[in-house]
C-alpha positions in Angstrom: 0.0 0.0 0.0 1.3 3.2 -0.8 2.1 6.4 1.5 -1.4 8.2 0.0 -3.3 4.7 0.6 -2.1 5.0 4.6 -3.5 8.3 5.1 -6.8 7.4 3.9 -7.2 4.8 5.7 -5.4 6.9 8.6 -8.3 9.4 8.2 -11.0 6.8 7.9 -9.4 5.0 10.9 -9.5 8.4 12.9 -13.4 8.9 12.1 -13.9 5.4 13.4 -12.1 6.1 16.3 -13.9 9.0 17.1 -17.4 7.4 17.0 -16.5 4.1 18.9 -14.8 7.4 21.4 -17.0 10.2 21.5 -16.5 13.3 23.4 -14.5 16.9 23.3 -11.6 16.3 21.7 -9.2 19.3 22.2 -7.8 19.4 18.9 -11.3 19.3 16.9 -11.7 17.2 13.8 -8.3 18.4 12.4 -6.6 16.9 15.1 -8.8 14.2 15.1 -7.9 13.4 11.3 -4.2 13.7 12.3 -4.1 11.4 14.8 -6.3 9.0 12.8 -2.9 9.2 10.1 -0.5 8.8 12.9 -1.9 5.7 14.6 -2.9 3.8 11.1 0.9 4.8 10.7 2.2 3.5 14.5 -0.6 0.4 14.4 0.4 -0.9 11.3 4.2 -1.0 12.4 3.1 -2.3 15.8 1.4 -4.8 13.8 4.4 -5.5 11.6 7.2 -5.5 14.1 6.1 -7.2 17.2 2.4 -9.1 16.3 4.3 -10.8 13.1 1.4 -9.3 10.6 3.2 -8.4 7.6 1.8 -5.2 6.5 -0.3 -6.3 2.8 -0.6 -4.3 -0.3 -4.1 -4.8 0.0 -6.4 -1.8 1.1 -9.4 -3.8 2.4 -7.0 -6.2 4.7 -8.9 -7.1 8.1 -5.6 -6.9 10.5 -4.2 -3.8 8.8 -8.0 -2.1 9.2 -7.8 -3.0 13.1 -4.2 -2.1 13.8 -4.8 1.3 12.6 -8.1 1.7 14.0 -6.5 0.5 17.2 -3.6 2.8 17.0 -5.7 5.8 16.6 -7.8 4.8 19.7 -5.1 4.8 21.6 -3.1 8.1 20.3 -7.0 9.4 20.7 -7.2 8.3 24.4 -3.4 9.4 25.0 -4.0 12.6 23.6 -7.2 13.6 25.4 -5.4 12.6 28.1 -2.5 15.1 27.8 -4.4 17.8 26.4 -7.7 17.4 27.5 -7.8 19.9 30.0 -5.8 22.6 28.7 -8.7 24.3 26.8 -11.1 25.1 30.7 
């Protein structure tokens, strides 16, 4: 999969992530989005470096969809815990 076929699925990822999270996010949908790209990114490496899933060139890959929805959900959780606050 290319560099432009991870950030779509980063932003999809993110706008799954923020449903199964809802809430205030400090950073708005932007940052939302962003994190979305950064944890398909950090999932899909997870995935490939310690869990043994080689990352496919297929788009519509099961394990690939759920490492970077699950690396968003955490970046999400981390981040609303760093930042969550800082906008009272």
């Amino acid at each position: 999969m290319s560099i432009v076929g991870w950030i779509i699925l980063g932003l999809l990822a993110g706008a799954i992530a923020k449903f199964l999270l809802p809430g205030k996010d400090p950073g708005g949908f932007i940052g939302t989005t962003l994190i979305g790209v950064a944890g398909a990114f950090i999932g899909g490496w997870i995935s490939a470096r310690w869990l043994h899933h080689p990352i496919t060139k297929r788009f519509y890959d099961g394990p690939t969809w759920a490492a970077a929805i699950g690396g968003s959900l955490v970046l999400l959780i981390v981040y609303r815990l760093l930042f969550g606050d800082s906008r009272r």
